[in-house]
ZAMITOR-605163 format. One line per 5 residues: number of its first residue (from 1); for each residue x, y, z of N, C-alpha, C. Coordinates in Angstrom, 2 decimals, decimal comma. Example, Ala and Ser with C-alpha at 12.3 -4.5 7.8 and 13.67 -1.06 7.14 Angstrom:
BEGIN
1) 13,19:-5,69:7,80:12,30:-4,50:7,80:13,20:-3,30:7,80  12,85:-2,25:7,08:13,67:-1,06:7,14:12,90:0,03:7,87 .
***
This chain:
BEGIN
1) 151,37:-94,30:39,97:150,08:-93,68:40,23:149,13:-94,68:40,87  149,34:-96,05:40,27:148,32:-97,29:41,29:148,76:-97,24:42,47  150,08:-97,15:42,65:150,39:-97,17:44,25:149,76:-96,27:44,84  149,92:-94,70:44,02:148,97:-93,80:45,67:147,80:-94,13:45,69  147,15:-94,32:44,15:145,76:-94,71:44,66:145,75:-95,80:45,66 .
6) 146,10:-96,76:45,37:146,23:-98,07:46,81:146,52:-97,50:48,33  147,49:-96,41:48,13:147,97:-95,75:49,42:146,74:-94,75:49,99  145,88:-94,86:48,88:144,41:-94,06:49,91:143,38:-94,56:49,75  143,05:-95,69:49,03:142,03:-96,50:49,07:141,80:-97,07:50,82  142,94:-97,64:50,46:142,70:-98,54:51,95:142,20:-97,99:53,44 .
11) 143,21:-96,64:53,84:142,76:-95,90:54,64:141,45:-95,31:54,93  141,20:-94,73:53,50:139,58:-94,34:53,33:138,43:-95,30:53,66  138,77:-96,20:52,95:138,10:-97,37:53,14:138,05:-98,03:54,72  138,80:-97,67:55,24:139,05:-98,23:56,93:138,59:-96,83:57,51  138,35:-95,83:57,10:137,95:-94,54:58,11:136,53:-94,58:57,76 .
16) 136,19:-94,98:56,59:134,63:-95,16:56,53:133,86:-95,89:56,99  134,75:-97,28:57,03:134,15:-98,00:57,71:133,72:-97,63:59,36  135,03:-97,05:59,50:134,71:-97,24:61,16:134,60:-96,01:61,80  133,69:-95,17:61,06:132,69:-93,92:61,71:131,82:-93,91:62,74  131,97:-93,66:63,59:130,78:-93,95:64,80:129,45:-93,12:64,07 .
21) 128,21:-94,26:63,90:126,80:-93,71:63,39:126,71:-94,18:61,89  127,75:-94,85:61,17:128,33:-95,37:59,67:126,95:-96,25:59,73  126,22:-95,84:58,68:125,15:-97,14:58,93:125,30:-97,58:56,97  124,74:-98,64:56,74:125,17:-99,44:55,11:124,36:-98,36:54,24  123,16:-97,81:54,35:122,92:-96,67:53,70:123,86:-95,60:53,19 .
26) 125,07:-95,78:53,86:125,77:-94,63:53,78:126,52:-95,03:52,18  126,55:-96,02:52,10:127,71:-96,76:50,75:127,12:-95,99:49,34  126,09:-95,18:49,29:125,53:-94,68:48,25:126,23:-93,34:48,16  126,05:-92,74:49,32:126,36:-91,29:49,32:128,18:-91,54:49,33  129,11:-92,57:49,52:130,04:-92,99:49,67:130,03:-92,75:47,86 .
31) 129,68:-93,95:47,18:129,92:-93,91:45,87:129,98:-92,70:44,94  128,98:-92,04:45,54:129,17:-90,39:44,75:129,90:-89,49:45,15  130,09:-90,15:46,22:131,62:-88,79:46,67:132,90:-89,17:46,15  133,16:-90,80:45,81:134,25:-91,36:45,58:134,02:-90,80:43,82  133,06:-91,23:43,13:133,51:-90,59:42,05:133,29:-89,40:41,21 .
36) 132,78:-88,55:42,42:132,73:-87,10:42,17:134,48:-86,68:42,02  135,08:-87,38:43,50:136,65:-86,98:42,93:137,16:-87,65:42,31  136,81:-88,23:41,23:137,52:-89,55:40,56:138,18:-90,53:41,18  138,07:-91,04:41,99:138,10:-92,45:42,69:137,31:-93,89:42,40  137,48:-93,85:41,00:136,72:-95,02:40,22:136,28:-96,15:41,17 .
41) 137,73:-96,94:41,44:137,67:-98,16:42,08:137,19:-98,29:43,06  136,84:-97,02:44,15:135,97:-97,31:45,59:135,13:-96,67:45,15  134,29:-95,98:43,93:133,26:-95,73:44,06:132,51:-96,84:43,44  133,07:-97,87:42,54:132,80:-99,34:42,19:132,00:-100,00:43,60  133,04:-99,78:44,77:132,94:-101,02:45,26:132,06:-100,40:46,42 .
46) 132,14:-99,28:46,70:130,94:-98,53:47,18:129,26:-98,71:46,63  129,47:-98,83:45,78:127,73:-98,44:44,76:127,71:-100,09:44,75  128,53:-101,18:44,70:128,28:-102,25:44,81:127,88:-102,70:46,32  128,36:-102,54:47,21:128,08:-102,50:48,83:126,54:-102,21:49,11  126,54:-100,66:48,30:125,27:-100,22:48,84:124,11:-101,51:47,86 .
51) 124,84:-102,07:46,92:123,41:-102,75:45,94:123,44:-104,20:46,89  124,15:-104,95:47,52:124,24:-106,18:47,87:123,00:-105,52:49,11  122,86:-104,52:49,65:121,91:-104,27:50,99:120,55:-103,87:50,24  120,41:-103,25:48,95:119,05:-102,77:48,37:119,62:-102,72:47,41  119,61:-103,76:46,57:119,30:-104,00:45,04:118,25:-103,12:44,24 .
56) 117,22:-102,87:44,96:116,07:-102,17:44,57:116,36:-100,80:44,75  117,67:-100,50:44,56:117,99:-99,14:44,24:118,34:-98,57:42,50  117,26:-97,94:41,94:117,86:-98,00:40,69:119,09:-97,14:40,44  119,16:-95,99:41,47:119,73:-95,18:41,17:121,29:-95,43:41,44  121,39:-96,44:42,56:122,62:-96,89:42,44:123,57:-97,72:41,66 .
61) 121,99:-98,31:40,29:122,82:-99,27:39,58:123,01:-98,09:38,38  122,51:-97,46:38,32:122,85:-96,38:36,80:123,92:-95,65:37,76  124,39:-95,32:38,59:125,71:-94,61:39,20:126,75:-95,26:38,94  126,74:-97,18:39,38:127,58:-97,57:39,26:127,83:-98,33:37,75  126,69:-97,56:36,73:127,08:-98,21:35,25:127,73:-96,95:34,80 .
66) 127,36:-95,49:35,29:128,25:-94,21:34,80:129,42:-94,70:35,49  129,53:-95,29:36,52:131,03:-95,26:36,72:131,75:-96,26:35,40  131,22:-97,42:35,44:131,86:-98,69:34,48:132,29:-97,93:33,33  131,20:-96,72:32,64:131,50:-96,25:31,79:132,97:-95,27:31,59  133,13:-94,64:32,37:134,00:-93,97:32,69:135,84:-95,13:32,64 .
71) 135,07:-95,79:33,17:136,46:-96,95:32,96:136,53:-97,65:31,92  135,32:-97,31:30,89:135,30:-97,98:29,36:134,75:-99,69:29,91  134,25:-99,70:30,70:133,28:-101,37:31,17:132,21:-101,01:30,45  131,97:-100,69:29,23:131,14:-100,74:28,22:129,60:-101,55:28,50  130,15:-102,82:28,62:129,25:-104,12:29,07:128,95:-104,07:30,07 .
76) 129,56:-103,69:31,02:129,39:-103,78:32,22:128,14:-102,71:32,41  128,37:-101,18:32,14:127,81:-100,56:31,97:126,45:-100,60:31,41  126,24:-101,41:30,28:124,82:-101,62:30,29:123,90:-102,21:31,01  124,67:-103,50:31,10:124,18:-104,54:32,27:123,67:-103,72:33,68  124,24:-102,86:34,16:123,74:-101,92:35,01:122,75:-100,76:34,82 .
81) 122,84:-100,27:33,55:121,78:-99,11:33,43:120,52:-100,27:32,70  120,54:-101,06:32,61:119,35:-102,34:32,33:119,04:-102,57:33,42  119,65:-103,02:34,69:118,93:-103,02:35,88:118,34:-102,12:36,00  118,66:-100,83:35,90:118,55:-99,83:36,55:117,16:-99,66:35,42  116,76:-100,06:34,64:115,45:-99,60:33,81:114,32:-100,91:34,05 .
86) 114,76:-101,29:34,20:114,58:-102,54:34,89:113,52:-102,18:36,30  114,26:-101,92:36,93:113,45:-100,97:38,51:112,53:-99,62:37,84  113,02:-99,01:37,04:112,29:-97,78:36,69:112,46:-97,53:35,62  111,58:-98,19:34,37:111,61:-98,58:32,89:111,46:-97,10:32,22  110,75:-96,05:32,84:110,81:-94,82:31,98:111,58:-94,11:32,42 .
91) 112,67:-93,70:32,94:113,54:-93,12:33,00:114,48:-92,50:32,03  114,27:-91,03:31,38:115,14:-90,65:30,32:116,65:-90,45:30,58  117,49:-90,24:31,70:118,02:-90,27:32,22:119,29:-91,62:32,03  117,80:-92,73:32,09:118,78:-94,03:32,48:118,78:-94,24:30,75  118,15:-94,00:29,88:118,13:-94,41:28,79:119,13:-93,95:27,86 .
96) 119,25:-92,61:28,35:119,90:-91,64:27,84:121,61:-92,20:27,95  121,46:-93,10:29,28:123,05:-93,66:29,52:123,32:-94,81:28,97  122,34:-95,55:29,05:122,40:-96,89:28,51:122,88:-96,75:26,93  122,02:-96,19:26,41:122,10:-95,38:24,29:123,13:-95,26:24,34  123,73:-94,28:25,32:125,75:-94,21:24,97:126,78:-95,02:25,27 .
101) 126,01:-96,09:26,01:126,96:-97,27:26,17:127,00:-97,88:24,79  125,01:-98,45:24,63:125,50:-98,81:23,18:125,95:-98,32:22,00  126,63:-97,10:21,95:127,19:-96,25:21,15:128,48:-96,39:21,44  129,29:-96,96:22,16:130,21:-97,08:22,39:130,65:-98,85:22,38  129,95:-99,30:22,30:129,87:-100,88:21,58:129,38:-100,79:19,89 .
106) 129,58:-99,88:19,67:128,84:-99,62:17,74:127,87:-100,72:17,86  126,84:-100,46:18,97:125,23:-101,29:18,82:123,91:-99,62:18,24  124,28:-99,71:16,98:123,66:-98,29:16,70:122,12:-98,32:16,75  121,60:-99,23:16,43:120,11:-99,97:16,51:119,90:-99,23:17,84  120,18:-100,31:18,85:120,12:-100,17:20,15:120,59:-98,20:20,44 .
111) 121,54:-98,00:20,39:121,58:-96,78:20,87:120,34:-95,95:20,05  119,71:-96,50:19,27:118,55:-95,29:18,89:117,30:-95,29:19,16  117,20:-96,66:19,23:115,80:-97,38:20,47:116,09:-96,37:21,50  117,07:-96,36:22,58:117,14:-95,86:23,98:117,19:-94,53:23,80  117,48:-93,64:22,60:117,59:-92,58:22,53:115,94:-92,46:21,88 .
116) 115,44:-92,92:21,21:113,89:-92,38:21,23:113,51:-92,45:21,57  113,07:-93,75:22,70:112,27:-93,79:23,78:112,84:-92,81:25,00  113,92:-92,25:25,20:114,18:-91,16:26,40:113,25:-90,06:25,63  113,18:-89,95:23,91:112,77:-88,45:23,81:111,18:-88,62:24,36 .
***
């Protein structure tokens, strides 16, 4: 199953790149298409692409901490929806993701901080 994924990463990844009009903005709308169809690993490296050009995207770092989550990057996952509150501290949304990360690290404290402050 790693092999096909590898057998369409790469291609995808080379047809995206080389779209006539492909501008680096695009690596966002890239990341949510990659893991709308479950394509974890290029929607990783997508939502990371688009953050190395605008960091000051929050929305791309809570995309790419739902993704971490999804792959059980627990840590990883917070570390990203913390940026991501970080850029836009009231966000119920981002809090709401962050709380279930730390619910999934049995940080129960923490998951109830982020869950009362979203309410």
């Amino acid at each position: 199953m790693k092999n096909l994924a590898t057998l369409f990463y790469i291609p995808a990844l080379i047809f995206f790149c080389s779209c006539p009009g492909f501008t680096e903005e695009d690596w966002y709308e890239k990341g949510l298409y990659f893991n709308r169809t479950g394509q974890y690993e290029m929607a990783l490296d997508a939502f990371s692409r688009d953050l190395e050009n605008n960091p000051a995207n929050p929305n791309a770092w809570n995309n790419r901490g739902a993704v971490h989550y999804g792959l059980k990057n627990y840590q990883q996952a917070v570390r990203d929806y913390t940026r991501a509150l970080e850029l836009k501290p009231d966000s119920p949304p981002y809090l709401i993701n962050r709380g279930a990360a730390w619910f999934k690290l049995s940080e129960f404290d923490k998951t109830l901080a982020d869950y009362s402050r979203a309410i």
